[in-house]
LUMVEXZA-692167 format. One line per 4 residues: for each residue x, y, z of C-alpha. Coordinates in steps of 0.2 Angstrom, whole numbers. Example, Ala and Ser with C-alpha at 12.3 -4.5 7.8 and 13.67 -1.06 7.14 Angstrom:
2
62,-22,39 ~ 68,-5,36
//
This chain:
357
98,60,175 ~ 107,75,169 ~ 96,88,163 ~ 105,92,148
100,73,142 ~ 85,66,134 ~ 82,44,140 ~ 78,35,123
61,37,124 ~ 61,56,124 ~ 73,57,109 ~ 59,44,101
47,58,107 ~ 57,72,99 ~ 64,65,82 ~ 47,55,78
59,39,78 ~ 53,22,87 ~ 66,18,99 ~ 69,2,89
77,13,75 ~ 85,23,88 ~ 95,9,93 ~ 99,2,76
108,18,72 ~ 115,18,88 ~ 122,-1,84 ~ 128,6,66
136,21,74 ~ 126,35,65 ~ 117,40,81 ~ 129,34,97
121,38,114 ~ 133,51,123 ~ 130,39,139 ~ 125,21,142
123,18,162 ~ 135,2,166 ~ 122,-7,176 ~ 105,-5,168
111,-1,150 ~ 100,13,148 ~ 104,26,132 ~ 106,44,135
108,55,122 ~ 111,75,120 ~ 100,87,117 ~ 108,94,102
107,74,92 ~ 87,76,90 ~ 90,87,74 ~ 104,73,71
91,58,73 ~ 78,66,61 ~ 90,68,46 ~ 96,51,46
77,47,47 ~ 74,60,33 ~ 88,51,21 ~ 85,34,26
66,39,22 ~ 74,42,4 ~ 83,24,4 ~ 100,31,5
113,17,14 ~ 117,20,35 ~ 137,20,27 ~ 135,36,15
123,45,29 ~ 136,43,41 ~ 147,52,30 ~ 133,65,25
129,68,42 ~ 149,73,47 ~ 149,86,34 ~ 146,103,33
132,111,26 ~ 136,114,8 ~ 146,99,7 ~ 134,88,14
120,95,0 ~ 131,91,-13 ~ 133,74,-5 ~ 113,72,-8
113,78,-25 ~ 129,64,-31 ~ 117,53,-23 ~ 103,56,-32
110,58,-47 ~ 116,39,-46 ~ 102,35,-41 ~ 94,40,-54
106,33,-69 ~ 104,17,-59 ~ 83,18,-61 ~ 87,22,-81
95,7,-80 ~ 82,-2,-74 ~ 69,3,-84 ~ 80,1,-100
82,-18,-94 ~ 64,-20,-88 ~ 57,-16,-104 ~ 66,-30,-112
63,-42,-102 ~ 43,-38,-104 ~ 47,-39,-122 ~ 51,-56,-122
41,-64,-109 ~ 26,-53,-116 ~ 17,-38,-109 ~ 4,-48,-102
2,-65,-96 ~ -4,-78,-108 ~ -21,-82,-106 ~ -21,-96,-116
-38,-106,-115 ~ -53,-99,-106 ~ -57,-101,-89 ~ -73,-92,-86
-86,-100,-77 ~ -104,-100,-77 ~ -105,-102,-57 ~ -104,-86,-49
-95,-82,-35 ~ -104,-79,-18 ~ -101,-60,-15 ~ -104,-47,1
-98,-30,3 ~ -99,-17,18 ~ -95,2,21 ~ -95,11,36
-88,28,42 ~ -79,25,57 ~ -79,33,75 ~ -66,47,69
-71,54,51 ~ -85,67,47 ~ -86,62,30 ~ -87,44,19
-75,44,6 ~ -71,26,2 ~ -83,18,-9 ~ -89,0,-15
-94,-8,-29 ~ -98,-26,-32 ~ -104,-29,-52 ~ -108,-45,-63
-96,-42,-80 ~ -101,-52,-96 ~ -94,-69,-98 ~ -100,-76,-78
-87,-63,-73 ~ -88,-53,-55 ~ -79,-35,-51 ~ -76,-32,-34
-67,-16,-34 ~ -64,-1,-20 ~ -59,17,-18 ~ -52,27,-4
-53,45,-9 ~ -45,58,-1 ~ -43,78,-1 ~ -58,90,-4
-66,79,-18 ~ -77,69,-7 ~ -89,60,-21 ~ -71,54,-33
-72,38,-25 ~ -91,31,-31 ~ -87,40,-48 ~ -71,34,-50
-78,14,-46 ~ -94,18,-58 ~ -85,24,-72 ~ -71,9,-70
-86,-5,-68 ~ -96,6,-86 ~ -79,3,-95 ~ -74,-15,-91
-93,-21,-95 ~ -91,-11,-112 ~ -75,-20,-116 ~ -80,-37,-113
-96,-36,-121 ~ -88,-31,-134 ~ -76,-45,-135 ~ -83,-61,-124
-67,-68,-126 ~ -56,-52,-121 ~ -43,-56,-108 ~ -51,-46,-89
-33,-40,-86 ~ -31,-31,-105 ~ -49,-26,-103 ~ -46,-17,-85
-30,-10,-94 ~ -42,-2,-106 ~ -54,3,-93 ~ -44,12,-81
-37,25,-95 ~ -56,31,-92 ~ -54,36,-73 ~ -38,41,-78
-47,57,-86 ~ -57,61,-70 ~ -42,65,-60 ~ -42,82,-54
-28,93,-63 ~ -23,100,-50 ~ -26,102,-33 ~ -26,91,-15
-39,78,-22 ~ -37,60,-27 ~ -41,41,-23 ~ -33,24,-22
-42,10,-30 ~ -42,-10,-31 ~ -50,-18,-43 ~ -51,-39,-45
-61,-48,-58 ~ -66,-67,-52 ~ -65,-77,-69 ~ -65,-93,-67
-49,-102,-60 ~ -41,-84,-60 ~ -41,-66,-51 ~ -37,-51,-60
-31,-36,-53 ~ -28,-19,-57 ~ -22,-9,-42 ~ -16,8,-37
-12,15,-19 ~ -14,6,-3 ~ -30,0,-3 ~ -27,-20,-6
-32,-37,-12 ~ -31,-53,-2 ~ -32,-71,-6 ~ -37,-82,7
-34,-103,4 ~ -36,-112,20 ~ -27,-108,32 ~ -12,-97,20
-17,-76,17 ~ -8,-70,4 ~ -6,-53,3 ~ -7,-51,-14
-7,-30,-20 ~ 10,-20,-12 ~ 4,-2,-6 ~ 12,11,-17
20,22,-2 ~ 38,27,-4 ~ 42,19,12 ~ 34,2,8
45,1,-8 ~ 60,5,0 ~ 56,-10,13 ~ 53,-23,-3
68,-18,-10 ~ 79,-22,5 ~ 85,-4,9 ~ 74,2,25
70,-9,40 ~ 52,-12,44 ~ 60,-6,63 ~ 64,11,55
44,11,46 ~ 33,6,60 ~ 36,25,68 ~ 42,36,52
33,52,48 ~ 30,47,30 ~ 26,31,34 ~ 9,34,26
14,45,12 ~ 6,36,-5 ~ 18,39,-20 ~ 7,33,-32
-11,36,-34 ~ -26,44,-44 ~ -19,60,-42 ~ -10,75,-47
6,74,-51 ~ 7,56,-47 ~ 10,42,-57 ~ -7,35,-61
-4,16,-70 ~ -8,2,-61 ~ -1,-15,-56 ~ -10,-28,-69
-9,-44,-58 ~ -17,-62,-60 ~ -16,-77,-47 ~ -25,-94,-50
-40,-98,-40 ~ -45,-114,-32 ~ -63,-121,-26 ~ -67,-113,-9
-53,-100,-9 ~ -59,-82,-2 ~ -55,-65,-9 ~ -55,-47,-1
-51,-31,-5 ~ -51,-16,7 ~ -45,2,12 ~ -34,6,24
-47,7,37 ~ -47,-9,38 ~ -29,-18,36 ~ -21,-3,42
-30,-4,61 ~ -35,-20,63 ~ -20,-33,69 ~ -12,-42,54
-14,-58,64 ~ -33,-54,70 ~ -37,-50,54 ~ -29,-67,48
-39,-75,61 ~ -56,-70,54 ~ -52,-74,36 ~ -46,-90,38
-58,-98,51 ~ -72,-100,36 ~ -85,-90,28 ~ -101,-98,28
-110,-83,29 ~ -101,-69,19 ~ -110,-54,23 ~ -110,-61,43
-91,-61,40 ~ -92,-45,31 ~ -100,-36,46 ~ -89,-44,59
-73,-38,48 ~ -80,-19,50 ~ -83,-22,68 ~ -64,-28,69
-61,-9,65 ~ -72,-2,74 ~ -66,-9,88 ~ -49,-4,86
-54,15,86 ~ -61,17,69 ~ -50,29,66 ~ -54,30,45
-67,27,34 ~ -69,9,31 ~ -73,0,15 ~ -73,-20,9
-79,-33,-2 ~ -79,-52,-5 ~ -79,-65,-14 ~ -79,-85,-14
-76,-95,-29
//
C-alpha cells in the first residue's frame, strides 16, 4: 500500500470512528475513499481525510443531517462557522417550538397520569440488591437502596456518582427514600409518582454548585399493579415479563437522544468519543428534572434497576438471558448478575436491585 494511505481500520484508528461509520460516509459521499482496490474492495483513504472524518463525527455528534455537513465540510473556515451557527439557530427555534406545543398537550391530557382507583397491595414484593466495586475502580461510588414506603409500597432506587464527591451517591438515595416516606405518610393515598416529584426537589438541593461532582439516579416504587419511576442519567429500570425485557428508562446522553430521534445511526454511536457523555444528571450546570414514568405490573413480572456497570458491560442478549430464565432465588440471581460483570472485565463500579411482584 502506498505509504501516503491509511487501510479503513487505521483511519477508524485515527478519527475514533468505527469503520462501520467510515463506510456509511463513504456510501453518502461525505468521506470517499481516494482508492478502492478492484479485486478485494479494500478502502484507502488520505492522510489529510482523518481531520475530515472527525468533523463529520463532531457534527453528526451534534444531530446535524450528512446533506448539510457535506456542504459544511466543502467550505472554508469562516463560512463553514457561520454555516454551524444558521444551524443552530434553527435548531433552536425548532426546540421553542416544541416545547410551546408540548406544554399544551400535557395540559390536556394532564400533567400526570391519572391514577384513578388505588392499587397498592398489601403483598410485598420479593426484593435483593447487590454492590460491588469491580476489577478496575479504586473507589465505590454507586450506591443502593431497597426501602419499604407506607401504604405496602417498595423503593428500589440506585445512584452512580461520579467526580471528586465520592459519598453523593448514599446521600443522595437516603435523602430521596427520607422524602418519599414523609409524603406518603402524610397522605396514604398520595399518588408514588407525584410523591417522588416532590421528593426529588430534596436531592435537588444537595447538588454540588459547582465543580466536576454529580450522580445519576433511578428510582422505582412497586405499588401494587404499577411501577413508578423517576429517573435521571443512564442508570436504568427494566421490566422483565416472561420471556419480553423492556427497557423501560432511556439514558440521558446527547448521543442516545439523537439515536431516538432518528437522526444518528447506532453504527455511528457504538465507537463515538461522546458516546458516554451524560447531558442530564444531578449536576452542575445540567438539567436536573427527571422522567416521571409508570408501567402496569403483572403477577410474577421482575423488575431491575442498575448502573452502567452492569448494562453497559455485560451483553444485552447475555443479560436477557439471565433475567428471563426465572428468579426463584433473587439474591442468587443477584450475585450471578454481578458475576456477569465481573466477568466481562468489571471495568466500573457496579450497583443493582430487584424486585418481584
Amino acid at each position: 500500500m502506498d505509504e501516503t494511505l491509511l487501510s479503513i481500520g487505521e483511519l477508524a484508528a485515527a478519527s475514533g470512528l468505527s469503520p462501520k461509520a467510515l463506510r456509511l460516509y463513504a456510501d453518502s459521499g461525505l468521506l470517499v475513499p481516494r482508492r478502492v482496490d478492484p479485486f478485494t474492495g479494500y478502502r484507502s483513504y488520505g492522510r489529510d481525510q482523518v481531520e475530515r472524518a472527525r468533523l463529520i463525527a463532531a457534527l453528526r455528534g451534534l444531530g446535524m443531517g450528512l446533506a448539510r455537513i457535506g456542504v459544511l465540510c466543502d467550505l472554508e473556515s469562516g463560512a463553514a462557522a457561520a454555516e454551524l451557527r444558521s444551524w443552530w439557530r434553527q435548531e433552536e427555534a425548532d426546540a421553542l417550538s416544541r416545547a410551546a406545543a408540548v406544554t399544551a398537550l400535557a395540559h390536556d391530557l394532564g400533567e400526570l397520569p391519572s391514577e384513578g382507583i388505588m392499587t397498592t397491595s398489601t403483598t410485598t414484593p420479593r426484593t435483593a440488591s447487590a454492590l460491588h466495586q469491580g476489577h478496575v475502580r479504586t473507589a465505590q461510588q454507586d450506591a443502593v437502596l431497597v426501602r419499604e414506603q407506607p401504604g405496602s409500597r417498595t423503593l428500589l432506587a440506585v445512584a452512580d456518582g461520579f467526580g471528586s464527591a465520592e459519598a453523593l451517591a448514599p446521600q443522595i438515595l437516603s435523602t430521596l427514600a427520607t422524602a418519599l416516606e414523609r409524603e406518603l405518610a402524610a397522605d396514604p393515598s398520595a399518588a408514588p409518582l407525584a410523591a417522588l416529584e416532590s421528593a426529588w426537589t430534596e436531592i435537588e438541593a444537595l447538588v454540588p454548585a459547582d465543580g466536576d461532582s454529580g450522580s445519576t439516579l433511578t428510582a422505582a416504587v412497586v405499588d401494587g399493579e404499577k411501577l413508578h419511576l423517576a429517573h435521571l442519567g443512564d442508570t436504568r429500570a427494566v421490566l422483565v415479563r416472561g420471556e419480553q425485557v423492556e427497557h423501560v428508562t432511556q439514558d440521558h446522553t446527547r448521543l442516545r437522544s439523537l439515536v431516538e430521534a432518528g437522526r444518528l445511526s447506532p453504527e455511528e454511536v457504538a465507537a463515538h468519543p461522546d458516546r458516554a457523555v451524560l447531558n442530564r444528571a444531578l449536576a452542575a450546570g445540567a438539567p436536573t428534572a427527571p422522567d416521571l414514568l409508570v408501567r402496569r405490573l403483572e403477577p410474577d413480572d421482575l423488575v431491575l434497576v442498575a448502573t452502567d456497570g452492569l448494562h453497559a458491560v455485560v451483553d444485552p442478549a447475555e443479560l436477557a438471558g439471565a433475567l428471563t430464565k426465572g428468579a426463584e432465588d433473587l439474591d442468587a440471581l443477584a450475585g450471578s448478575l454481578v458475576n456477569l460483570a465481573l466477568a466481562a472485565g468489571g471495568p466500573d463500579n457496579i450497583g443493582l436491585a430487584l424486585a418481584q411482584v
